[in-house]
C-alpha positions as a Markdown table, in Angstrom:
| # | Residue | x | y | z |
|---|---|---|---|---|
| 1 | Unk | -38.8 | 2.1 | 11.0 |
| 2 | Unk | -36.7 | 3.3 | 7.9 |
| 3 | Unk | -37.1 | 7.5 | 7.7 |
| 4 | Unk | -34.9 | 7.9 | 5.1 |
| 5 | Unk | -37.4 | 10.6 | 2.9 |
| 6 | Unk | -38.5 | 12.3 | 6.1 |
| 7 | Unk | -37.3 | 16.6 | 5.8 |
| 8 | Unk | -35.4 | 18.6 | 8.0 |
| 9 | Unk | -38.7 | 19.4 | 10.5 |
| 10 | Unk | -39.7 | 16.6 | 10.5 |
| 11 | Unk | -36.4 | 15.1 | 11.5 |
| 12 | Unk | -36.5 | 17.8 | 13.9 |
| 13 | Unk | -39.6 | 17.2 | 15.3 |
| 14 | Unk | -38.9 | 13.6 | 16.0 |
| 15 | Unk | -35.6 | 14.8 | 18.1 |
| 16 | Unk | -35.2 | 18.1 | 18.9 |
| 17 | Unk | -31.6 | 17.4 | 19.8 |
| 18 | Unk | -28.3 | 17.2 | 17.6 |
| 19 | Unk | -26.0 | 14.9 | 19.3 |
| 20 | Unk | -22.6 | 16.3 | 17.9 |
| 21 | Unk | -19.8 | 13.5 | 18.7 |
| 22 | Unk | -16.9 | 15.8 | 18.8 |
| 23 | Unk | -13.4 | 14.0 | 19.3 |
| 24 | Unk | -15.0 | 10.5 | 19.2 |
| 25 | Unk | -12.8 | 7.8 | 17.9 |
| 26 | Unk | -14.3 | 5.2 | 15.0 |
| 27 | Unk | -13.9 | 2.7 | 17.6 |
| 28 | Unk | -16.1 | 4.3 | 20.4 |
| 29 | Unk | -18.9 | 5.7 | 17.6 |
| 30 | Unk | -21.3 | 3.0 | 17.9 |
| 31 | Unk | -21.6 | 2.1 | 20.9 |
| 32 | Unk | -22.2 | 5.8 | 21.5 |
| 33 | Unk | -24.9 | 6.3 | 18.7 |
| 34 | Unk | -26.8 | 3.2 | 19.9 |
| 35 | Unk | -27.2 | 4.8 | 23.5 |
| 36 | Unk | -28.2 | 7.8 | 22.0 |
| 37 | Unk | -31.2 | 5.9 | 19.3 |
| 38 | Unk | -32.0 | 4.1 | 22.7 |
| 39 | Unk | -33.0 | 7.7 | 24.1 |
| 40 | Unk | -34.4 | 8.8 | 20.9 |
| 41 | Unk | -32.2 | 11.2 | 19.9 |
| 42 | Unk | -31.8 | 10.2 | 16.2 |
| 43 | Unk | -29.5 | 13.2 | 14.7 |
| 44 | Unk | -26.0 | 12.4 | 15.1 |
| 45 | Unk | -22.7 | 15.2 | 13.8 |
| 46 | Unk | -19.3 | 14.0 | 13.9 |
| 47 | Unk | -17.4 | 17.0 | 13.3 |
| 48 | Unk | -14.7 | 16.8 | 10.8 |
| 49 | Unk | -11.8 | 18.0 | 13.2 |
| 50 | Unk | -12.6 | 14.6 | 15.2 |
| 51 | Unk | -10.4 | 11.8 | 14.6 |
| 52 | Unk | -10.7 | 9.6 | 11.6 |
| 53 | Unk | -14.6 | 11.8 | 11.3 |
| 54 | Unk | -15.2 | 9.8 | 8.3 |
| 55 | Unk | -14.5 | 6.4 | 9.4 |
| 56 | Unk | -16.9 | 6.9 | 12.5 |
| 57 | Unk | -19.3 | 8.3 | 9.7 |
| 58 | Unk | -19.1 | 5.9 | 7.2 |
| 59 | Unk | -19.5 | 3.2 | 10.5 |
| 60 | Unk | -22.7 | 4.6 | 11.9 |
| 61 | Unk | -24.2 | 5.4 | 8.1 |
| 62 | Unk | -23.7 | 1.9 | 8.0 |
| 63 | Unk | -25.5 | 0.4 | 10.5 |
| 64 | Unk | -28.1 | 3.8 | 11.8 |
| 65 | Unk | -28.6 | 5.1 | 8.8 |
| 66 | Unk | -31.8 | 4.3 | 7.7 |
| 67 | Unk | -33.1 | 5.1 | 11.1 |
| 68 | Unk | -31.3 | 8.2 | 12.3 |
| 69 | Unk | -30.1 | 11.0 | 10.1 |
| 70 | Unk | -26.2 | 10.7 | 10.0 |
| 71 | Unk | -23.6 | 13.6 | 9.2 |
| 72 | Unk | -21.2 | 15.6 | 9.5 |
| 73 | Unk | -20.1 | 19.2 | 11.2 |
| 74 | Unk | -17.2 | 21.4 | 10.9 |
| 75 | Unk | -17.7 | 21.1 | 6.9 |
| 76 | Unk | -15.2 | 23.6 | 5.3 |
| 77 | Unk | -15.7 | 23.0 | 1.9 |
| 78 | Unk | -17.7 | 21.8 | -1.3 |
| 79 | Unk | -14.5 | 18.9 | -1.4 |
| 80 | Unk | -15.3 | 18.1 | 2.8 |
| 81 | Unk | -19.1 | 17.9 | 1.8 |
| 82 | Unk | -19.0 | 15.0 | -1.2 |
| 83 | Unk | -16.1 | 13.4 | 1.3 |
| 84 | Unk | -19.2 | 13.1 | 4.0 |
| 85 | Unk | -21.8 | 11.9 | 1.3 |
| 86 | Unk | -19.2 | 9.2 | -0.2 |
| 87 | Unk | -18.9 | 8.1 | 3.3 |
| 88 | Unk | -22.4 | 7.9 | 3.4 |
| 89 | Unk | -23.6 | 11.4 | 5.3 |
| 90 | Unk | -26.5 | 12.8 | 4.8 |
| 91 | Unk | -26.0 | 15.9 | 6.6 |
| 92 | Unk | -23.5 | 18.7 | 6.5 |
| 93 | Unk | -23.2 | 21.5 | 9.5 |
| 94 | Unk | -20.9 | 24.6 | 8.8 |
| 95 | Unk | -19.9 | 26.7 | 11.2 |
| 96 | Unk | -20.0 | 29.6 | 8.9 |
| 97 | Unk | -22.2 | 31.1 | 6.2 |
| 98 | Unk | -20.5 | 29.5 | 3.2 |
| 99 | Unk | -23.1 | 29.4 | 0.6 |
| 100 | Unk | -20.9 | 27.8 | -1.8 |
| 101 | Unk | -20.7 | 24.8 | 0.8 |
| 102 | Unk | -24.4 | 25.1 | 1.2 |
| 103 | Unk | -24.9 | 24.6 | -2.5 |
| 104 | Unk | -23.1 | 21.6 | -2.8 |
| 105 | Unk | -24.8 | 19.6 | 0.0 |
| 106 | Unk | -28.1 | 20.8 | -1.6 |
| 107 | Unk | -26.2 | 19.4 | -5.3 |
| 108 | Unk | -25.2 | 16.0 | -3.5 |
| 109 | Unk | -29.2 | 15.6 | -2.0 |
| 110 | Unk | -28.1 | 16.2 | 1.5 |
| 111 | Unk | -29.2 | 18.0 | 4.3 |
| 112 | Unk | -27.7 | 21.6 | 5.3 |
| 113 | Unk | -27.4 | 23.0 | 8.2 |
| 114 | Unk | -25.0 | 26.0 | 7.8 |
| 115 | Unk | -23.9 | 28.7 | 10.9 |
| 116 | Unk | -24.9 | 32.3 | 10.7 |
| 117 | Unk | -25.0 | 35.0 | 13.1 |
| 118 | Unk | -26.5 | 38.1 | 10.8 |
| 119 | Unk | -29.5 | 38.6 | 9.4 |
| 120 | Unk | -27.5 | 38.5 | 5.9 |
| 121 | Unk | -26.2 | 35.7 | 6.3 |
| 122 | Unk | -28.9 | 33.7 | 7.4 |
| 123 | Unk | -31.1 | 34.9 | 4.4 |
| 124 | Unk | -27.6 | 34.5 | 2.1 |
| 125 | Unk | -27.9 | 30.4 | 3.1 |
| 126 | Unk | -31.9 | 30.0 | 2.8 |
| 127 | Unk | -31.7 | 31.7 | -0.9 |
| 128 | Unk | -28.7 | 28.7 | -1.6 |
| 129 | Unk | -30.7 | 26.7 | 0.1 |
| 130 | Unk | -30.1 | 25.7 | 3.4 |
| 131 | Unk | -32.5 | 23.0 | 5.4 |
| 132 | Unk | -32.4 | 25.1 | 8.9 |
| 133 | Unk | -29.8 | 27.6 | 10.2 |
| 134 | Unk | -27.4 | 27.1 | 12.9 |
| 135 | Unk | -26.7 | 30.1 | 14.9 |
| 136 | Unk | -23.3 | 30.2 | 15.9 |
| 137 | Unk | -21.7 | 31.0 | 18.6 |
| 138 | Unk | -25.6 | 31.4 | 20.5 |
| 139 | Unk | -23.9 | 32.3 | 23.7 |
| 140 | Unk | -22.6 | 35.5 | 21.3 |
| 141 | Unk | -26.8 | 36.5 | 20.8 |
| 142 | Unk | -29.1 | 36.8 | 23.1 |
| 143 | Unk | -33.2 | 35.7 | 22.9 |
| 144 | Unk | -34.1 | 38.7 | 22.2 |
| 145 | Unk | -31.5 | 39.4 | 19.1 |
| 146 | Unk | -32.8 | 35.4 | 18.2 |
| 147 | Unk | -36.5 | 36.6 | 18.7 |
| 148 | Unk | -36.0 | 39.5 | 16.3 |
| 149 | Unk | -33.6 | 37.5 | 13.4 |
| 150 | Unk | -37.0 | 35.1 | 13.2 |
| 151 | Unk | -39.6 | 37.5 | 13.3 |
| 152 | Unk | -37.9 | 38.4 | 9.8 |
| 153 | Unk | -37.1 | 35.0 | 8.7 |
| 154 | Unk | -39.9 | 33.0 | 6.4 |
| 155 | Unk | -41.7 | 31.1 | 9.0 |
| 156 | Unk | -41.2 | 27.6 | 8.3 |
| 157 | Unk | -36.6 | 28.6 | 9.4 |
| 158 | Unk | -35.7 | 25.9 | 11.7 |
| 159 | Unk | -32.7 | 27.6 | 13.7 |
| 160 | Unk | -30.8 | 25.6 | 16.3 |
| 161 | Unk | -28.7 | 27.1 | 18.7 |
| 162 | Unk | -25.5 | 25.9 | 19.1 |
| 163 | Unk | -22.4 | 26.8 | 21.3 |
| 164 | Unk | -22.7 | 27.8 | 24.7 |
| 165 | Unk | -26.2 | 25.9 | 25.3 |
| 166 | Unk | -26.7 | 23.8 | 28.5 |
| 167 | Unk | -29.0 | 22.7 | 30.6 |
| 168 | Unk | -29.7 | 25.8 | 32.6 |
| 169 | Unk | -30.0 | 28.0 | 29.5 |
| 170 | Unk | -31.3 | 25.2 | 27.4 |
């Protein structure tokens, strides 16, 4: 089934889970990603400190693309974000709140996923318009400080926690 015009909850609601493929090689990408469409997790983040990040990108884009939604994390920059879409990304994860970063995803017709850990910061990306939030480092806040920051947020905020998560605190 291509799910190319499906948004950000809805791509959530199909797989709750971000695979993020941090320090795969291009040569190991696929084979990864088709394990992980096999278990139906369908959103898949190579960050860009991984080797060669837009080779495996452009490789999955390729041949998951119009079945999973393919990106990038560790985006830096406006100039990291069109490198993503040109390698055919559709997603861009920050680790910090850089709205200018934000902007240009939302410019190039991708999804954005930026890091915040304020209140400001959070509301700084929605207003540039950011897809869902990414609170980072969530070891750093606890459920109660994450409990709070939404009660404030407009209701529809995806927020994914990332950093620190496992399986017992998951």
């Amino acid at each position: 089934m291509v799910v190319k015009d499906l948004d950000m909850k809805a791509w959530l609601a199909r797989s709750p889970i971000v695979a993020i493929l941090r320090g795969v090689r291009p040569d190991e990408a696929e084979a990864i990603v088709e394990a992980l469409a096999e278990n139906d997790i369908l959103i898949v983040e190579v960050p860009l400190n991984s080797p060669q990040p837009l080779d495996s990108i452009a490789r999955i884009a390729r041949r998951f693309g119009s079945t999973m939604l393919v990106g990038a994390g560790t985006v830096m920059s406006p100039d990291a974000a069109q490198q993503v879409a040109d390698a055919g990304g559709r997603l861009i994860v920050t680790p910090h709140a850089d709205v200018s970063v934000t902007a240009k995803a939302k410019a190039l017709g991708l999804f954005a996923v930026p890091g915040f850990f304020t209140p400001t910061e959070a509301f700084a990306l929605l207003a540039a318009g950011a897809d869902a939030l990414k609170l980072f480092p969530a070891e750093g806040a606890s459920p109660q400080v994450l409990s709070a920051m939404r009660a404030v947020f407009p209701p529809e905020t995806a927020v994914l926690a990332v950093g620190g998560v496992s399986a017992a605190n998951l």
